[in-house]
Structure formats: structure tokens, C-alpha cells
N, C-alpha and C positions, 0 to 999 in steps of 0.2 A: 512555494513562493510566498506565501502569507506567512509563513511559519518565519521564512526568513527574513520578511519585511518588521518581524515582531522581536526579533534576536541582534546582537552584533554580528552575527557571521558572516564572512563571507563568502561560503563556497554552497552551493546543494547540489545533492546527488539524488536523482529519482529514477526508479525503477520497477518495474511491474515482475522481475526476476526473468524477462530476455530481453526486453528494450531498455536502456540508458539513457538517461539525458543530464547533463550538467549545467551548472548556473553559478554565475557571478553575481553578486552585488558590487557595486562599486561604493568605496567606502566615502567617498567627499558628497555624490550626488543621492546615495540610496537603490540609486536602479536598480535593478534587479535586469537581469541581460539573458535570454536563453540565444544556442546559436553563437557564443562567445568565444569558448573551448571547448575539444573536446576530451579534457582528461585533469581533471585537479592538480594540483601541481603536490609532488610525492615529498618525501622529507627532506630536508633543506635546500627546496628547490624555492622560487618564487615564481610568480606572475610574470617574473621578467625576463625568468630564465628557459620559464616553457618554449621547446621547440629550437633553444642555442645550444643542446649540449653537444658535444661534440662526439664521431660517428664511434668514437675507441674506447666512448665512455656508454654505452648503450650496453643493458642488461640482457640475456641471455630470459627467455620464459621458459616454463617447465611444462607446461601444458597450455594449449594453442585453442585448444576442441570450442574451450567454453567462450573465450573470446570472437572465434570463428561464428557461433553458432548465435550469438549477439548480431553480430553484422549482417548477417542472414537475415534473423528477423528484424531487422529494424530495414534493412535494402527492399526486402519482399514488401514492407507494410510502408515504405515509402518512397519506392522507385516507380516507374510506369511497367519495367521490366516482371514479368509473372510467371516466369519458371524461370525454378533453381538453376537447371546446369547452365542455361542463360547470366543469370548472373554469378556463376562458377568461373564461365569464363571472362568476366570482366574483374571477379575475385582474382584470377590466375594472372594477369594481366599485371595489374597492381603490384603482388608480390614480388612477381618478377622485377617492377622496376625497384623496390627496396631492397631487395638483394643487388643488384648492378650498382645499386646506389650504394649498399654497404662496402662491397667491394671494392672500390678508390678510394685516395686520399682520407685514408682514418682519420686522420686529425682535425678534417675541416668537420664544417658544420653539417648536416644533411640537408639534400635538396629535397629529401623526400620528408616534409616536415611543415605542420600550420603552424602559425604564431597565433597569439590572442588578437581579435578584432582584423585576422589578415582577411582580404579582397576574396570570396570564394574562386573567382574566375581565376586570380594568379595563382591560389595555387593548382588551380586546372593546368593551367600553361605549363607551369613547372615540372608536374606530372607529365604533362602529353611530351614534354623534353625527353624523360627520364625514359618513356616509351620509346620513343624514336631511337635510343641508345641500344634499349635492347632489342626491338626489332631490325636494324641493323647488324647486331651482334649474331641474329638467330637465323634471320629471311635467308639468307643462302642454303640453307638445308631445311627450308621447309617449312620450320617450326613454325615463325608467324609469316603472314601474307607483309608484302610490301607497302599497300595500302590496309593494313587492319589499325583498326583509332580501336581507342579507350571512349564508353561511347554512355557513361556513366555521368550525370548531369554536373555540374561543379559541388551541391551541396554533400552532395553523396561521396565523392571520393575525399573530400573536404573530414566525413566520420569515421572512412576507413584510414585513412591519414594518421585520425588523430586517437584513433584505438590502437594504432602498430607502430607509431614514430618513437614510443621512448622504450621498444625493444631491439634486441638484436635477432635478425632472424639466421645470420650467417654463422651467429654465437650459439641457437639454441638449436635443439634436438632436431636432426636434418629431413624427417620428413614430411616438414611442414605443409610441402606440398601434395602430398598425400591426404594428410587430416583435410586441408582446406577442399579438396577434391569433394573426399569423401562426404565433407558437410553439407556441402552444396550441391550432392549430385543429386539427382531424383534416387530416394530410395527403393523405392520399385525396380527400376533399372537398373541398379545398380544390384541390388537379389537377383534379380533374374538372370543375370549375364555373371556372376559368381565374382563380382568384382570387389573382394573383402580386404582393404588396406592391413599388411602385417603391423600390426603394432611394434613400435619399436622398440619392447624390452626383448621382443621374441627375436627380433633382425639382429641386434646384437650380440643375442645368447649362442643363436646360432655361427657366426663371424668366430664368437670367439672360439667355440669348439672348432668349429673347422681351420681358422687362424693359416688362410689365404696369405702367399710369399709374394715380394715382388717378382713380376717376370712369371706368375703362375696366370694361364689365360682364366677369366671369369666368366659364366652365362649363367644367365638368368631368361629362362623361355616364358616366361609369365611378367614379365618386368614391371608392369602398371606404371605408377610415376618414378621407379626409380630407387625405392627404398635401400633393395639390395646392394644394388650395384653403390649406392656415396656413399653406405659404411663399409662395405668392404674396402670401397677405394680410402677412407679416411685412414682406416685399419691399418695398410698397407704404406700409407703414408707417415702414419705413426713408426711403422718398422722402420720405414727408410729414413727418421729424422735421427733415429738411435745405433742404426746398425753402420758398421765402421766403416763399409765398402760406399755408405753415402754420406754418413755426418760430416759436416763443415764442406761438403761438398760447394763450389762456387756456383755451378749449374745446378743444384741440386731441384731447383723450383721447374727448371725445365726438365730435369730428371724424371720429377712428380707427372708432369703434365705427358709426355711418352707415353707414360705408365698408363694414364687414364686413356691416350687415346691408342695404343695400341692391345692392350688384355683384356677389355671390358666390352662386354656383348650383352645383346639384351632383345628382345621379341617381345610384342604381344599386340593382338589384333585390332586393339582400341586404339582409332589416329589421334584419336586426341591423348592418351595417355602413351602414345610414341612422343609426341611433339612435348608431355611438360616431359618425361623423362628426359629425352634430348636438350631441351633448354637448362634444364635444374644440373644436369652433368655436365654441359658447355662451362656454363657460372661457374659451377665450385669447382671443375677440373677438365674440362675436354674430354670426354668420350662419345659424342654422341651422334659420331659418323658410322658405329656399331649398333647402332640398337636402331630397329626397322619396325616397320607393320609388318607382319604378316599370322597366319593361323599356324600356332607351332603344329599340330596335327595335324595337316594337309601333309601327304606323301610329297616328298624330296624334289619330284621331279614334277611338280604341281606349286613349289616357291617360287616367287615371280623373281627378277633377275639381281637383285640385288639382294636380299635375303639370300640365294642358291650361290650365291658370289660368295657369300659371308658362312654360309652355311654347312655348302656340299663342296663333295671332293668330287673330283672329274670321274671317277670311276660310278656315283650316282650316291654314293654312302656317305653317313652324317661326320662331318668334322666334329673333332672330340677335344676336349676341358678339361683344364687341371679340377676347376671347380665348378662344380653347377648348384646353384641355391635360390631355390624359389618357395613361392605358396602357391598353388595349382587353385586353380576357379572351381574349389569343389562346391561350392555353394549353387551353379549353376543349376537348372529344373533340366534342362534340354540336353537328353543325351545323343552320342553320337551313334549315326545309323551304321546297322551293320554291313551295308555296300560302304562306309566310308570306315569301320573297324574293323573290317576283315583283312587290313594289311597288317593288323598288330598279333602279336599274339595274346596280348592280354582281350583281344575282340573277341575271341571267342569262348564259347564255354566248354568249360575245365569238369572234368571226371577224373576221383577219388579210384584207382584200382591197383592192387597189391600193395597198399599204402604210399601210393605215389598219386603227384596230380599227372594228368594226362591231359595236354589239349585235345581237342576234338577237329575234327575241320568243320563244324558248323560256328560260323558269326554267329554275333548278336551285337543288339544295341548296347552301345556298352557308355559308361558315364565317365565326363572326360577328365576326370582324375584320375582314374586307373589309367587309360591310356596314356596320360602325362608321367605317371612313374615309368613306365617304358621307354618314353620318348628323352627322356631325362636317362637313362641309364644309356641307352643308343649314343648321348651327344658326349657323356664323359668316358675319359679316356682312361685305361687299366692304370692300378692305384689310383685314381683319382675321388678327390671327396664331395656328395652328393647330400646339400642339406634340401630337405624337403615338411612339408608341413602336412598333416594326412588326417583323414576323418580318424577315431578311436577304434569305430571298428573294422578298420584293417588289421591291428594290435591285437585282436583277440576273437572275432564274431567266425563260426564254423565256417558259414555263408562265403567267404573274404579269403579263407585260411590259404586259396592256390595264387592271392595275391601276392598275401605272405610269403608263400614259399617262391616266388618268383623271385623278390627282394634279396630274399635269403639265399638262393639260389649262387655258388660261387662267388657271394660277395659278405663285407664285412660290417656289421652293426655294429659301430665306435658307440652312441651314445643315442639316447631317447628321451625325451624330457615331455612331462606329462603337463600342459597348457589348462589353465582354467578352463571350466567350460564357457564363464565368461567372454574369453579373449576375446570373438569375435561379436559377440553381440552389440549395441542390439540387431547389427544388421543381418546375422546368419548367428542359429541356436547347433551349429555342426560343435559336438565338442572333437579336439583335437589333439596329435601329439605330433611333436618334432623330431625326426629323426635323423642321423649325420651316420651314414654308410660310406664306405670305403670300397671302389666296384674291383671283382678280379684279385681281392686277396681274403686267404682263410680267417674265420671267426675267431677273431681273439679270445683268449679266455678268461675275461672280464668284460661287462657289457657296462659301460658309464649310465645312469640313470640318476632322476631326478624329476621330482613334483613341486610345482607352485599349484596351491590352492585357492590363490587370488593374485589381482596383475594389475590393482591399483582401480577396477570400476566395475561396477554390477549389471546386471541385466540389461538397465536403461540407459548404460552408459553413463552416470554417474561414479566420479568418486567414490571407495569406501573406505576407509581410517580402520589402525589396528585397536582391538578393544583391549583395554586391561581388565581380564578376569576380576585383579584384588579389588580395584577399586568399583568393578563394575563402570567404566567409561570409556568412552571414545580415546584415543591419543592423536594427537597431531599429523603421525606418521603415517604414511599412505600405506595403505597394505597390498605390495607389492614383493612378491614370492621370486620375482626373475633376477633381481639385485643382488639376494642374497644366493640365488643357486651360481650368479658369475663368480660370486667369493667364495663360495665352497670346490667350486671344479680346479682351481689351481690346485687343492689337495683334496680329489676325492675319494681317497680313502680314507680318510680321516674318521676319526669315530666322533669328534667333534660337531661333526656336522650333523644340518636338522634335516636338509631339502634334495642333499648329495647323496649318492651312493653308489657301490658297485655292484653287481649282480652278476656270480659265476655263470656264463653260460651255458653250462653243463646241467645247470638248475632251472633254469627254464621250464614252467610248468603247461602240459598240456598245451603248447606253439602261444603262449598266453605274455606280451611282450607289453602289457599296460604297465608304465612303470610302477603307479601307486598300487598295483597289488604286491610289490615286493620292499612295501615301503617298512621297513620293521623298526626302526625308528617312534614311529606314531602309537606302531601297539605297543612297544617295548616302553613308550609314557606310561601310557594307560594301565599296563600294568603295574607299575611302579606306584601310580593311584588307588586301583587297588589293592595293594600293599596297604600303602596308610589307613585303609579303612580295614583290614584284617579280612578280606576279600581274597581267595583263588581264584583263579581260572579255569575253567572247567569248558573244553569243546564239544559244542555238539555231535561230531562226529563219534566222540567218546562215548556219549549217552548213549546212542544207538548201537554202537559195537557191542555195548555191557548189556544192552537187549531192556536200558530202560524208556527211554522213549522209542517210538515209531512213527515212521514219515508216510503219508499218502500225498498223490499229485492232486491237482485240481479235477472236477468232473470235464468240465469243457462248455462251449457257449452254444445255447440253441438259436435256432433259425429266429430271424430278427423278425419277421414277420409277428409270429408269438406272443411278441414282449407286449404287456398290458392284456394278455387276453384271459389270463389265468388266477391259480389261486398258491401256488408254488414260488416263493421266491426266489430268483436269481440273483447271486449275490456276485458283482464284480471288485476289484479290486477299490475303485474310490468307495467302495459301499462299506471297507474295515475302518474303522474310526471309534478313537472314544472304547475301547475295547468290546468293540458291540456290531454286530451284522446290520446295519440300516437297509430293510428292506422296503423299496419304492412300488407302489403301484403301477407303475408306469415300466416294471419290467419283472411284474408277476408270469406266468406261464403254465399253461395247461398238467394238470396232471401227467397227463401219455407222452407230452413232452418231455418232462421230466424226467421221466423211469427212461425214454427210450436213450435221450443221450446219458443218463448216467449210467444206464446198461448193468451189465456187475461190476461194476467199479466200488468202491468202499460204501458204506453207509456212516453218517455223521454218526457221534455218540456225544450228548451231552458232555463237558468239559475237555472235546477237545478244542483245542488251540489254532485256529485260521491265519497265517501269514503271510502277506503279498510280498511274490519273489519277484515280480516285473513290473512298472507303469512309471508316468509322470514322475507322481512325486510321495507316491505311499509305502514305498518299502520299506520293510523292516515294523509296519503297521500289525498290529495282533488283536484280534478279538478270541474272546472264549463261549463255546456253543452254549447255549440256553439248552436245557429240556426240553423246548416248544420249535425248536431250530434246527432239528436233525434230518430236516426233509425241508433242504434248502440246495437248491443246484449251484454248485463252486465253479466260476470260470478259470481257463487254467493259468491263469495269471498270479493262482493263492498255490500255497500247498498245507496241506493240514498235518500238526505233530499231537498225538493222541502218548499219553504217559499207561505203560501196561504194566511197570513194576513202584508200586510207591513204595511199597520198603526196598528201599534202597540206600546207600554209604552217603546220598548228599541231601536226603531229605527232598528230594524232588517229588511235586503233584503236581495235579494241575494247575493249582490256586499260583504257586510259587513260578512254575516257570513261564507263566504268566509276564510273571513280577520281573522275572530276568531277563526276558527279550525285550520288554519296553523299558529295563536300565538307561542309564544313559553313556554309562561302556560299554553296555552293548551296541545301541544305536550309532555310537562314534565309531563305530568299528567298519560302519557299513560303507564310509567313503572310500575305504583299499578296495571293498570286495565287489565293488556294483562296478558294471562296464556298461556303455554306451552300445547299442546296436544301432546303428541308422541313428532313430531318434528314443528310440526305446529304451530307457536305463532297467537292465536286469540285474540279477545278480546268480543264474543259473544255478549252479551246485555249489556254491562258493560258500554260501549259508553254512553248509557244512563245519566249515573253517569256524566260523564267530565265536568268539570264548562266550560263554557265560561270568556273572560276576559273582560268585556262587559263596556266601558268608561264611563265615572258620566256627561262627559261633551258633551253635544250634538252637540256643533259646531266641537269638534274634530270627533265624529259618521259622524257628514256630509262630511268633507273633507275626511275621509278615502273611504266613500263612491264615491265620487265623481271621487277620482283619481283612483278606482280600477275599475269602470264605466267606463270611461274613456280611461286606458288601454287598457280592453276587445273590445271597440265597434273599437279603431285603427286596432287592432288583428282581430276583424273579417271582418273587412274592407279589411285589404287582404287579407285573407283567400277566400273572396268573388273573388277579381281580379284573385287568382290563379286560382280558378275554373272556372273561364272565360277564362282564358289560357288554360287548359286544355281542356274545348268543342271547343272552337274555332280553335287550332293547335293540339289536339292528346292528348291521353291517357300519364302521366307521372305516373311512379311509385315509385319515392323520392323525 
């Protein structure tokens, strides 16, 4: 305010980077006004035109989140109201009425809309009008109570007003209500009960593969607010505006509206996430006398009467869907017991015999995303297409494999697409893939695949921008990997393509169905890289077959108890760093400890080579043994490669292939071959696979050699002097 008392300006914006506040000056008197507006007026708008524009002139937003997440904190840090899902649903409330509002008379002015210096109380009224329209619209089925108010003071809805009056939210990306849930739910609550909103590049990647007909029934048994179910329905409305059996149709609008309330189904146990599905599908098209509460897992004849209505057939067996498309609550902690999974047969545990899975009749507690792929195959109907959203390691983990094969089982995998590990963050770290099966018909002999390696936000839910390598910068464009796999699937064969691909499925390796391990594309850059540097490739597998390097596994981890009590370092995987064993005191270990778990297992030898195959976030990490380091216990997290022929055709030692695994085509190489277990990213035997970047030119082999030789013997030069400080003057322990 001083700053602007000291300028001609008129407008300021302040911000702490989640609260807002705006401010006038008025230019005749000087005042300075907080409380005036709430939004500067955009380009060749005026003061005067704030809050006239009319409802067919309102822009469409691209992202909701950060907007959402504003309102939040400024409602928390200034309403009386002190939990989120509390003011979620006074959030949900609201939205609702600017969509019913969007929805009539385009051309007028919006009622859901402040002017500069308006009355806060009118526009309360206004509001509480706009409610009344939609509580009306909804109260007969439940959604809202007859008596529920809008119960948000007038200053407050007065900020939410005037942060969403000059969008469109009927215009922009439809699961608005989902983000706005999602912001405002208690996040604890919402981990716990595995309630992870599909991002919407994923809801219509999926749509579009599967690419739902009119008159084909829809279910979605996880439904949450709805995602699925309005783009499939918008999808299906787009076919009907184009296809000749509707265009120019007179009724065609009530054609639409049939559609949505007769093919459209939807479940899930959350009443609150019935009721906005229900409203948000009344608004934009009527379905939402199909979609219920109830627990899709609960046995058929345990659905209360109106789900068993919509569900089951009189003979007790599940009614079946042309298409079923959901995202299953795998996020949940709380698995299902096995008095309540031993009606499935994914309940119980599975035995490997004469290379078959075999159920057992013992239950178990089983986690209710497995049981959801079941229950989802039960509700769809032969040929029919089932998109489904699933942890990674179903895709590949041994553990999982009689998942797989259930899946697999008489039915058809159309396509799989490999999801950031992002997508779901930050509220669930599950990485994921998408998969679009076909129940009751043979395995085509192409499997459609595809990787996005990013999906437009990181970890925190943050934004992140593509970088330009040349320039070394950020670019404008969101870095989002789903856009471009929609424009490559109209022709996935194509060799054009970077994110597309097909996969024989007669090649299939080891039931191993991640798509990015068959991403050839990525290596087939890389090597073309090194090309330009006068670089081969050379696979480890190779080295070892030719009998010049050799692999040992890890020793194993001793008894926890132990650790700090000894003089033998234990060396785990965060411990490779910096090409160098970091050994802690704090997980030293007895001699007899040592010898007994490493039993006869290998012994270290000076310059071999330590790489973590499994952790967090260190793989593809290399250290090289010391001479002082060969009576060090390796957790089996590492594997060590020891080189027994150095005359060899590529000039490999130990110094060099050193040098080669911390490449950084080597290292790039490692996002096809690492899989997800659970939460584990390994890369099992896959290492095998990894090229080396192995140089054409043998004088640069020798100098690499030479200086990283070199390096090591100054390094253990005083490594040596320290340890001679240490017997000589006392034990140090950093």
C-alpha cells in the first residue's frame, strides 16, 4: 500500500505465494481500498466491466489445482470453519451453483458474479438463490437435503466469487470436481481409504483407447466424483454430434440426455462422493439415478435393494457391461479379511505347480485391488472392454505373477500404457500402469504400448516445464507425456513416433508386460549418441559370456541387533556414493558376525566393482573396493562385478569399467530396465541388458584408464596415512 501510495498506479497484488489479496487506488481521491475486488481487471477489460461479461464469453482454465488450493488457504486462515472436508463441502456447494448458473441463458450476464464496491450480503443472497436452484434440481434423489444452506459468511463467498467469476467451469476440463474434492479433503483420509482422484490426461487416454459407442452400457465400480463416467459420456456425445444416424437430428439433445440416463452406472461407498457424482452428472447430462452407494466387494446377495436392483440378475449373478473403466483404491492400507475374500478367487493363495498357477482353498487377507480386478471382470460382459488402472507390480513382480495370469487368463490385452510414477502423487507414491483388456477373446498379436515419463507435475504436485537440452532452459510447455501418446495411438505403428509402440506378443519376456522395458525407441537415441561420439555398445551380458568380467550377489544383512557393536563394516546400498563404500559406525558389526552370515560366499578383492541393484533411489550407484575394504559385509541389495580377463578385445579393467557404469548412457538406460515392486524399485537381472558406452578409440580407453588409476591409488594413499594416524595416536570415529 505505501509502495502504491508512492506511484500512479492503480491496481496491487499481494501475495505471501498461497494467500491473495488485491487493492485499488482510486485515482480522483488517492485511497487506497482493500476488500474492493477480487481480481484485477485482465486485458482490455475495465473497472467497469468487471463482473458484466457475459456467461458465453467466460474462458475455459487449464488448471484448477492452484486456484483451489488458494481458496483453501485463505477460507482456513479466515473462516471460523477448521477442517478441510468441512469447508470441501461448502467448496462443493458453490461450484455447483456456477455451473447451474453456467448452464442457462448464455448470453446474459452471470448471477454468480461481484461487481467492484457490491453489498457483501447481496451477493450472499444472490448465491443462496443460485443454491436454492440447485438444491431443487438435486433434493429428490438425495444429493442435497431440502433444508441444507450455504453456511459460509458473505465475506468469504464474496473471495470464492471473485477467484471463479471470470472462468468457465462448464468450458473447462470436467473434473473439476474431483481436483476441488481432492484439495480440500483431509489428506490423511483420504490415503487411507485409497481415494486418489484419476488425473485427467489418464481418464481420457483411456476413453480414447477403449472409444465407448452410443447404446454401449458403461460402469465404473469405484466411481468417486465422477471423472469416468462425463468423459466417457462427453466422448459418446461427440460421436453422436458427427455420426449420421444423429446429426442434425431435432431431438438430438434429448437423444444425448437417454444416453446419459440409461447406459451410465457407477458405485462407490463414499456417500459423499455418490451425491457430487450424482449432481455433477444431473448438470452436465442426467445419469445419476445409476450410480449408488454401496461397497462393490460386498458378495451380491449382501447389496442393499437398490444397488441389487441395478446390479444383479435374479438368478444371484452380476449383471455385465459393454464397458467397465475405473481406478481401484489401491492406495488403501486396510486389506480385505479373509472371511470376507474367500468368495473370490483372487482371496486366496495361489501355488506355482507344473508351471501353472493353482488356487489353493485356503483364503487370505487379500488387498482390495486385486479383488477389484475380479470383480470388474465378473461385471463385464464377453468381448467387452475393461480399462483399469493397477500398481506396476502386477506388470512384472514374481510375487503378483498368478495375478497376471488371471488377467491373462482367456482374455485380451488391447493396450498398456506406462503412467509416471508421479501421477498420483503427492497423495499416493504407488507407481502405476493403465491397462485396456478385452474379456473372452484370444491375445491379439500386437499388444499396443506406451510411456509417459512425466504428466505435466512432480512429486509435490507442482508443475514441471520441458527443458531445452541446447539451450540449457526451461520452456514454457508443460511437460506432459499423455497429449502426445493420444497423437501417436491413431497410428501406432508408426516409426515416427517417440511414446507409441507396438509389442509382438509372442515377445513377451519372462510374463514381464512394463511397457517401458520394451521401449526401443529411448535406446535406439542413445545409441545414435553414441555414434556421434565414436562410442559402441557393448552388453554386459556379452562381457560375461566372453568370461571377461564375473558377477557375485550381495553377502546378506545381519541381525539388527549387532549394528554399532563391531569393528567390520556393513555396507548397504545408500552406503555406494561418490564411487566410494561410506562406512558408518553406527552399523559396524562383530567379526563372528561377519564371517557367519557371509559364510562361503565370495570374498571382496581389491578393484572389484559394488552396484546397487535394488533401493529408493541409488541404482545403477558404483563404488570400487579399496585394498583396506575387502572384509566389508555387502547387503543383498548390491551385486559385485570383479574383471578376470584384462587382456581383453575392449580394453576393459577395473579402472575403466568403472568409468562405464557411471556413464551417463549408461545411467539413462536404467529408466527401461528398473521395475517397481510394492514400493521397491529394483532392477533384478535386467542389469544384464545395459549397453556399455565402450570408445572405438583406444588411446582415449588408455587415458581414461590411466587418470581414473591414478585418482584411486592418490585416494588410497591417504586412506593408508589416515590409518596410520589412527594406530599410532587412537581410535577416530569420523
Amino acid at each position: 500500500m505505501s509502495y502504491m501510495t508512492a506511484s500512479s498506479c492503480l491496481w496491487g497484488v499481494w501475495t505471501n505465494g498461497n494467500e491473495i489479496e488485491y487493492l485499488y487506488k482510486n485515482p480522483e481521491t488517492g485511497e487506497i481500498k482493500r476488500e474492493y475486488i477480487f481480481q484485477i481487471p485482465k486485458k482490455g477489460e475495465t473497472i467497469e466491466t468487471i463482473g458484466h461479461i457475459s456467461k458465453n464469453k467466460l474462458k475455459p482454465v487449464k488448471n484448477l489445482k492452484p486456484i483451489f488450493k488458494r481458496i483453501l488457504t485463505t477460507l482456513y486462515s479466515n473462516t471460523n470453519i477448521s477442517r478441510k472436508e468441512k469447508l470441501g463441502s461448502e467448496m462443493i456447494r458453490l461450484i455447483f451453483c456456477k455451473i447451474m448458473d453456467e448452464k442457462f441463458n448464455p448470453n446474459a450476464i452471470p448471477e454468480f458474479r461481484i461487481l467492484p464496491e457490491e453489498n457483501p450480503e447481496a451477493v450472499k443472497k444472490r448465491i443462496d438463490g443460485l443454491f436454492k436452484e440447485v438444491r431443487e434440481e438435486l433434493s429428490d434423489d438425495g444429493v442435497f437435503d431440502v433444508s441444507e444452506k450455504i453456511t459460509l459468511d458473505a465475506k468469504s463467498i464474496c473471495y470464492v466469487v471473485g477467484e471463479l467469476q471470470s472462468f468457465s467451469l462448464l468450458k473447462s476440463e470436467k473434473d473439476v470436481i474431483g481436483e476441488a474434492f481432492e484439495t480440500f479433503a483431509e489428506s490423511k483420509l483420504v490415503g487411507d481409504k485409497g481415494e486418489f482422484f484419476t488425473p485427467r490426461e489418464v481418464v481420457k487416454t483411456a476413453i480414447k483407447i477403449i472409444n465407448p459407442q452410443p447404446k454401449e452400457t458403461i460402469l465404473d465400480p469405484a466411481c468417486g466424483s465422477g471423472g469416468f463416467l462425463i468423459y466417457s459420456l462427453e466422448h459418446i456425445w461427440r460421436i453422436m454430434d458427427e455420426d449420421k444416424r444423429y446429426k442434425g437430428a431435432s431431438n438430438l439433445d434429448s437423444l444425448k440426455r437417454e444416453v446419459a440416463e440409461k447406459y451410465f452406472y457407477g458405485i462407490d461407498k463414499e456417500i459423499d462422493l455418490v451425491k457430487i457424482a450424482k449432481a455433477y452428472m444431473s448438470i452436465i447430462g442426467d445419469g445419476r439415478s445409476k450410480i449408488v452407494q454401496e461397497n462393490t466387494l460386498h458378495t451380491f446377495e449382501d447389496y442393499q435393494p437398490k444397488p441389487k436392483e441395478l446390479f444383479v440378475k435374479e438368478d444371484g449373478k452380476p449383471k455385465q457391461f459393454d464397458c467397465v473403466i475405473t481406478n481401484l483404491p489401491f492406495g488403501t492400507k486396510i486389506p480385505v479379511l479373509k472371511d470376507d475374500s474367500k468368495y473370490y478367487d483372487l482371496g486366496h493363495i495361489w501355488k506355482m505347480e507344473d508351471s501353472k498357477w493353482i488356487k489353493t482353498d485356503k483364503a487370505k487377507d487379500t488387498e482390495p485391488q486385486v479383488l477389484f480386478i475380479e470383480r470388474c471382470l465378473q461385471f463385464l460382459k464377453d468381448g467387452g472392454k475393461l480399462g483399469i488402472i493397477l500398481p506396476e507390480t502386477y506388470f512384472h513382480s514374481p510375487s503378483t505373477k498368478y495375478v497376471l495370469d488371471y488377467m491373462k487368463k482367456k482374455n485380451n490385452f488391447i493396450a498398456i500404457v506406462d503412467l509416471p510414477h508421479n501421477t498420483f502423487r503427492p497423495y499416493c507414491n504407488a507407481k502405476t500402469c493403465l491397462i485396456i483388456l478385452q474379456k473372452g477373446k484370444p491375445q491379439q498379436s500386437k499388444i499396443i504400448m506406451a510411456v509417459a515419463e512425466q504428466m505435466g507435475h512432480d512429486h509435490r504436485g507442482k508443475s514441471i516445464y520441458r527443458y531445452d537440452e541446447s539451450t540449457h532452459k526451461f520452456t514454457g510447455e508443460l511437460w506432459d507425456d499423455m497429449e502426445t501418446i493420444r497423437k501417436e495411438l491413431d497410428t501406432p505403428n508408426s516409426s515416427k513416433n517417440n511414446n507409441v509402440f507396438m509389442v509382438n506378443s509372442n515377445e513377451i519376456v519372462n510374463n514381464l508386460y512394463v511397457p517401458r522395458y520394451y521401449w526401443k525407441k529411448k535406446i535406439e537415441n542413445l545409441q545414435k549418441e553414441a555414434e556421434e561420439q565414436n562410442i559402441k555398445f557393448i552388453q554386459i551380458k556379452e562381457l560375461i559370456d566372453k568370461g571377461i568380467i564375473k558377477m557375485f550377489r550381495g553377502h546378506g544383512a545381519p541381525p539388527s541387533e549387532f549394528k554399532g557393536r563391531g569393528d567390520v563394516p556393513y555396507i548397504r546400498a545408500d552406503d555406494i556414493v561418490g564411487w566410494e563404500m561410506y562406512k558408518s559406525e553406527n552399523t559396524m558389526i562383530p567379526m563372528e558376525v561377519y564371517k557367519k552370515v557371509k559364510g562361503k560366499k565370495f570374498d571382496l578383492k581389491a578393484k572389484d566393482i559394488v552396484f546397487v541393484k535394488e533401493g529408493s533411489y541409488r541404482i545403477g550407484s558404483v563404488a570400487l573396493v579399496s585394498p583396506f575394504d575387502t572384509e566389508v559385509l555387502l547387503n543383498h541389495h548390491s551385486i559385485v562385478f570383479r574383471v578376470i580377463k584384462e587382456d581383453n578385445e575392449y580394453g576393459i579393467d577395473a579402472y575403466y569399467l568403472l568409468y562405464l557404469f557411471s556413464h551417463r548412457l549408461t545411467q539413462r538406460q536404467l529408466y527401461n530396465k528398473i521395475m517397481i515392486d510394492t514400493t521397491l524399485p529394483n532392477i533384478g537381472d535386467r542389469w544384464q541388458e545395459l549397453y556399455l558406452p565402450v570408445s572405438k578409440d583406444k588411446r582415449t580407453i588408455n587415458e581414461i584408464k590411466v587418470k581414473v588409476k591414478d585418482f584411486f591409488e592418490k585416494k588410497w594413499a591417504s586412506a593408508k596415512d589416515f590409518n596410520d594416524l589412527k594406530e599410532k595416536f587412537g581410535e577416530l570415529t569420523t
